[in-house]
C-alpha positions in Angstrom: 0.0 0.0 0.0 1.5 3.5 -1.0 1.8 5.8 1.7 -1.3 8.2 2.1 0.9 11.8 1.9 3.2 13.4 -0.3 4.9 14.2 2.1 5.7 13.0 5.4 7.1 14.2 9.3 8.7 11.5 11.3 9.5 11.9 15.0 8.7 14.8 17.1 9.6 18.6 18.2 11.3 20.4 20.6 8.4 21.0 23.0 7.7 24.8 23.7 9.3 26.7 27.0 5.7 26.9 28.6 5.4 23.4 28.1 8.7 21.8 29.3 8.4 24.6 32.4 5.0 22.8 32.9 6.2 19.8 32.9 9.3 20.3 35.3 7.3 22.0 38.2 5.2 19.0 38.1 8.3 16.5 38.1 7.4 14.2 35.1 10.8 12.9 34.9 10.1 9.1 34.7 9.2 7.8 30.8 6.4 6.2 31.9 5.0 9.3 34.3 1.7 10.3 34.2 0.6 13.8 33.8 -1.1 16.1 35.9 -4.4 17.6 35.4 -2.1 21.3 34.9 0.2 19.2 32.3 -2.3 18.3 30.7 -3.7 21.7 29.9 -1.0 23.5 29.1 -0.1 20.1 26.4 -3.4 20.1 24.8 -3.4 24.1 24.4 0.0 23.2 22.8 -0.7 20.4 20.7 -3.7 22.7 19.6 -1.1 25.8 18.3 1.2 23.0 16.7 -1.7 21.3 14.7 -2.9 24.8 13.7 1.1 25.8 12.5 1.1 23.1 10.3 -2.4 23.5 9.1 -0.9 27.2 8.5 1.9 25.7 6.5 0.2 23.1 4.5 2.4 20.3 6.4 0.7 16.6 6.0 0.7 14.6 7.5 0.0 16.4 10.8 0.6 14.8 14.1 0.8 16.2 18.1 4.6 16.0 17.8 4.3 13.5 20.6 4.1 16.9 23.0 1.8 14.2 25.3 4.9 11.8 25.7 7.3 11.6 27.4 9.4 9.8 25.0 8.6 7.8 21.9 8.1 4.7 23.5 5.6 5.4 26.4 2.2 5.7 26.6 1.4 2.0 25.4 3.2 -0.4 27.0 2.4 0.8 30.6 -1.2 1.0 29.6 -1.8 -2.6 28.7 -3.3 -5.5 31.1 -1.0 -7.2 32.4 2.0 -5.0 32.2 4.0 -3.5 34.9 6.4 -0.4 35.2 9.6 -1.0 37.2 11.6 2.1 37.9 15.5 3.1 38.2 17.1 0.2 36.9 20.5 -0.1 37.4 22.3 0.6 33.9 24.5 -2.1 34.7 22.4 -4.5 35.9 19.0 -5.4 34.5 19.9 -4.8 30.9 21.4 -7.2 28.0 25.2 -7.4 27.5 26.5 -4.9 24.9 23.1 -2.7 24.5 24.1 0.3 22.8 21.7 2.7 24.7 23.4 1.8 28.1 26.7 3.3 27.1 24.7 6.4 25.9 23.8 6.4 29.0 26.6 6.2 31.4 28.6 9.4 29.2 25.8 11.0 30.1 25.7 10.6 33.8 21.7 8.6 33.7 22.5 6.0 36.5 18.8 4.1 35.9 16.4 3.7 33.5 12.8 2.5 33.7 11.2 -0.1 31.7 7.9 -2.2 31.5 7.4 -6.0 32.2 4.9 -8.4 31.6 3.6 -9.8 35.5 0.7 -11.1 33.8 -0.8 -12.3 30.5 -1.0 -9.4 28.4 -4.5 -7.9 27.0 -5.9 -4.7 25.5 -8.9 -4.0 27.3 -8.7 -0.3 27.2 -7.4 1.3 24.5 -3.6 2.9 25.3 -4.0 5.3 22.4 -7.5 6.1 21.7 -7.5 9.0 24.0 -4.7 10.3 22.0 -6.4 9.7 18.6 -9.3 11.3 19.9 -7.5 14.4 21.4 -5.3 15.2 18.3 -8.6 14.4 15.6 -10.9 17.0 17.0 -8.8 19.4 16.2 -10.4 18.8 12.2 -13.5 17.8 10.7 -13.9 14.0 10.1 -13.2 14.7 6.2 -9.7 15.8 7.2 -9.0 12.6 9.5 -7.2 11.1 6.8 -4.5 14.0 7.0 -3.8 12.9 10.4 -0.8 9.9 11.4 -0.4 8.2 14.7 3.2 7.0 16.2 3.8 3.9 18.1 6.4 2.2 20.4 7.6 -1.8 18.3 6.4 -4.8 19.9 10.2 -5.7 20.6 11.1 -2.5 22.7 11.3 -4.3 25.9 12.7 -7.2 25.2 15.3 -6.3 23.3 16.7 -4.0 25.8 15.8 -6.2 29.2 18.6 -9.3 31.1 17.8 -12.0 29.3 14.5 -14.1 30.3 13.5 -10.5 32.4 10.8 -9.1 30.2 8.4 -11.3 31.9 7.9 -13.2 34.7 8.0 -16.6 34.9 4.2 -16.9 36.0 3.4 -14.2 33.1 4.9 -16.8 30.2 6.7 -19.5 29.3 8.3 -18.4 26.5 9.4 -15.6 24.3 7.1 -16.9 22.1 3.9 -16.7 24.2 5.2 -13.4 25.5 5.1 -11.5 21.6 2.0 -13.7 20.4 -0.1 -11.8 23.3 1.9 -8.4 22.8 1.5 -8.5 18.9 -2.4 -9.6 19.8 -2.6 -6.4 21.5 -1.2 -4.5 18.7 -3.7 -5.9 16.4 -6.7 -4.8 18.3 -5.1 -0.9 18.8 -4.6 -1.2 15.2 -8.1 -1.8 14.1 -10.3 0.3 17.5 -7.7 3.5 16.1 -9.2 2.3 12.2 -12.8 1.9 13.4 -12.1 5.5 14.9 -10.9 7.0 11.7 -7.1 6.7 11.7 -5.5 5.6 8.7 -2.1 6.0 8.7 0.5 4.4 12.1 4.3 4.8 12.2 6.1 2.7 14.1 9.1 3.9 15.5 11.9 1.0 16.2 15.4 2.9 16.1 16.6 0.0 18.3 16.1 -2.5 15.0 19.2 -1.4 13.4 21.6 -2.5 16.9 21.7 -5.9 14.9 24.1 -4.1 12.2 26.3 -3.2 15.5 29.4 -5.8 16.9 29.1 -4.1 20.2 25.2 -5.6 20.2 26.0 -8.8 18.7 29.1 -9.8 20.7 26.6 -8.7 23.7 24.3 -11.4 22.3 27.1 -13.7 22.5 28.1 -13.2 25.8 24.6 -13.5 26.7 24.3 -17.0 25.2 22.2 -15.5 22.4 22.6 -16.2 18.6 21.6 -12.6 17.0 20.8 -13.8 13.9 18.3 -16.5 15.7 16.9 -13.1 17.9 16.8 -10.7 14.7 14.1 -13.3 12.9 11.9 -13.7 16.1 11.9 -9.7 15.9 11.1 -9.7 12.2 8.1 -12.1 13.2 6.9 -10.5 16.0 6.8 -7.1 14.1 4.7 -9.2 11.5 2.6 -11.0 13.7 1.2 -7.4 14.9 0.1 -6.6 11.1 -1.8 -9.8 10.8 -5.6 -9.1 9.8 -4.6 -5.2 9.2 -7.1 -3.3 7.8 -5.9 -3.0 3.4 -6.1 0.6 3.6 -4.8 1.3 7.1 -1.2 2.1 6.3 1.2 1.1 8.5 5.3 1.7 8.1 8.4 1.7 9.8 10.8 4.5 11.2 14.6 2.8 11.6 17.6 5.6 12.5 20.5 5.6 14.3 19.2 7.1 17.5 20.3 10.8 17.1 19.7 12.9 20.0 18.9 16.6 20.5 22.3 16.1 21.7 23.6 15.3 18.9 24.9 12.2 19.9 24.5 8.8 17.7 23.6 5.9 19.6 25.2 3.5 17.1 26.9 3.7 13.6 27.5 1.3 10.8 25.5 0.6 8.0 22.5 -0.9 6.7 24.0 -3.8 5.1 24.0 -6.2 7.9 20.3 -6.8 7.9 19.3 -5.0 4.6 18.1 -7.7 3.2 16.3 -9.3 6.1 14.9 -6.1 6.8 13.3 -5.4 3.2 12.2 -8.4 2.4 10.8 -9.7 5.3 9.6 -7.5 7.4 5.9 -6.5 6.1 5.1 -3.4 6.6 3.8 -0.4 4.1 6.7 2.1 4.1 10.1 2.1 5.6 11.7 5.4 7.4 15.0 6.1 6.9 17.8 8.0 7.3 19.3 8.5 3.9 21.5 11.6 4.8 24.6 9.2 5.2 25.7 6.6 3.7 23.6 4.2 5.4 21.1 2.8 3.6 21.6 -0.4 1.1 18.5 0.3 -1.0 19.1 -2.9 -3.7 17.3 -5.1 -1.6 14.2 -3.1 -1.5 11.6 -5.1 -3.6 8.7 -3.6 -5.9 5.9 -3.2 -4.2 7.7 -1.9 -0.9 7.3 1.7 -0.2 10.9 4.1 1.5 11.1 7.6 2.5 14.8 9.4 2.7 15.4 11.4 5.1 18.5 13.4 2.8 18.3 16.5 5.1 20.5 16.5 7.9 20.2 18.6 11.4 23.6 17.5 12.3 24.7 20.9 9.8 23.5 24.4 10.1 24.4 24.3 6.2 21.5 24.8 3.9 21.8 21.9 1.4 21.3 22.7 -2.3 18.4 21.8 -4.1 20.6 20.2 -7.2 22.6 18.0 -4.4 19.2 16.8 -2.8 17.6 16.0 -6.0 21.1 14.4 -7.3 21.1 11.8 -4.2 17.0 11.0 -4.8 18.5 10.3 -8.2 21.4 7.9 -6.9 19.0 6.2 -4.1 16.5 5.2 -7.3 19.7 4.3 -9.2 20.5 1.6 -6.6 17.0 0.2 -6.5 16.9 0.0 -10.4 20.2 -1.9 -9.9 18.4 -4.7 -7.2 15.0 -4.6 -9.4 16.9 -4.9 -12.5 14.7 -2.3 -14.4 15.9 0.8 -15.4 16.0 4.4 -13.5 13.4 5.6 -15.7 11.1 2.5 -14.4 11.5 3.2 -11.5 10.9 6.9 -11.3 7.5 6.0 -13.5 6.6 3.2 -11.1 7.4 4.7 -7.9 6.0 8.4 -7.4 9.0 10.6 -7.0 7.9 12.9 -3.2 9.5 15.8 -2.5 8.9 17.5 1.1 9.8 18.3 4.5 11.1 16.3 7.6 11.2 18.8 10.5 12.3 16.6 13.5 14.9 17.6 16.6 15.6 14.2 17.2 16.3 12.7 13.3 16.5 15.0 10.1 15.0 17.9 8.3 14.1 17.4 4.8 12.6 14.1 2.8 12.1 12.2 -0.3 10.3 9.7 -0.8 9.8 6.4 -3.6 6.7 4.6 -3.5 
């Protein structure tokens, strides 16, 4: 399915000073906090300015800029039956071997982190995210739904980050396996209460993916008694099994970076290449995000019928790029997937409508193109 806009934001913005002074007096520090009644004012009279600002500019597809989390990841997990939040985590204990985001950590003086196990079966019986939906769509007439998209957390965001065998407890599951065939059942049911609502288009946001292309992940793997290849295809399946029984025209794709922060800080470097293949021709979802203003995205295994988006505007430069250099490397990326399709550039380009647009995010890129 091609993706609904011609253009596309992915990830969020630098919240406004009322908002983040909001926010501290009230002490939402945790990433799964909840917020106050005061918060939540001050972020809906926010989100309501934001959605407005991009109405103003003609930006689609428009989204709260996740001003109501408190990072990508919360807001869903916490929120399902079954699941439990356990707070300041030792960095060094808790956590697999070799996890990128823990070193991230330590240079920057975090001690703990918080995460969310499963101390019971998992089930959606409330909605996490129809609140949200709701919130951010009556800001438009029902006509205009369409213009809205919805991020999410990926089914593998716990797990892949928690000790091994810790994501759950041992009267919760068994298994990995029973533990992602009840999460990815709760995806499937957010998916389709947020279509029977009016959504159409989910991004799911799963920077931690591209660790596998990493030897400081896979050596951690190792150690841990792991084979990563063996963990990267139960990943690929659990992302999979949450888009089984998916709505045909709820669109739902797939942000993978390198975790830049507003720091500036990468969480991991290396290319593509390591899963590329794996990750474009199994995985089955719409669309795939990516970052595309490095060298760091093998596009030959992208097969037709697969939808990407470039991100080939970098924040990491206060540089305006040229418009001759952006359009040059939309040229090169279709190059390479003529190359794995083995039809020519001009196929391509006819088969896969060329996007041109912007990518406004302070944790990711500015700037996008897009084939599919």
């Amino acid at each position: 399915m091609a993706p609904p806009f011609r253009t596309e934001h992915v990830g969020s913005l630098m919240r406004p000073a009322n908002l983040l002074a909001a926010r501290s007096a009230a002490g939402v520090t945790s990433s799964y906090s909840r917020l106050t009644e005061d918060v939540q004012a001050v972020t809906e009279k926010a989100i309501a300015e934001v959605v407005a600002r991009q109405i103003e500019l003609g930006i689609r597809p428009i989204t709260s800029r996740e001003y109501e989390r408190n990072i990508f990841y919360s807001g869903f997990f916490e929120n399902l039956q079954g699941m439990e939040v356990v707070e300041a985590i030792p960095v060094d204990q808790g956590y697999r071997t070799g996890f990128p985001t823990l070193k991230m950590l330590k240079s920057l003086g975090i001690p703990t982190r918080d995460s969310v196990v499963a101390v019971d079966r998992i089930k959606n019986t409330d909605s996490p995210c129809l609140s949200e939906w709701k919130s951010l769509r009556s800001r438009l007439s029902q006509e205009q739904w369409k213009d809205f998209k919805l991020t999410m957390p990926p089914i593998t965001h716990s797990h892949m980050q928690m000790a091994i065998g810790t994501a759950y407890r041992p009267n919760a599951y068994s298994s990995d396996q029973e533990y992602f065939k009840d999460l990815a059942e709760a995806y499937a049911a957010e998916f389709l209460v947020l279509y029977n609502e009016g959504l159409r288009s989910i991004q799911i946001d799963d920077p931690c993916l591209l660790f596998f292309v990493t030897d400081e992940f896979r050596s951690g793997c190792v150690a841990d008694g792991v084979d990563p290849d063996e963990l990267l295809d139960q990943y690929i399946w659990a992302h999979n099994q949450c888009l089984l029984g998916k709505p045909a025209d709820l669109h739902v794709g797939l942000h993978l970076c390198c975790g830049n922060m507003t720091c500036s800080t990468h969480i991991m470097s290396g290319s593509y290449e390591r899963i590329a293949k794996k990750k474009f021709t199994e995985l089955a979802y719409d669309t795939y995000y990516l970052q595309y203003d490095t060298e760091r995205a093998p596009l030959r295994h992208l097969p037709t019928g697969k939808n990407v988006i470039l991100g080939i505007v970098s924040t990491k430069s206060p540089e305006l790029e040229d418009l001759d250099v952006l359009v040059t490397r939309v040229n090169s990326a279709a190059e390479v997937i003529a190359r794995g399709q083995g039809r020519s550039v001009d196929e391509v380009l006819e088969s896969y409508e060329l996007r041109q647009g912007q990518w406004n995010d302070d944790e990711h890129y500015v700037g996008k193109a897009s084939l599919g």
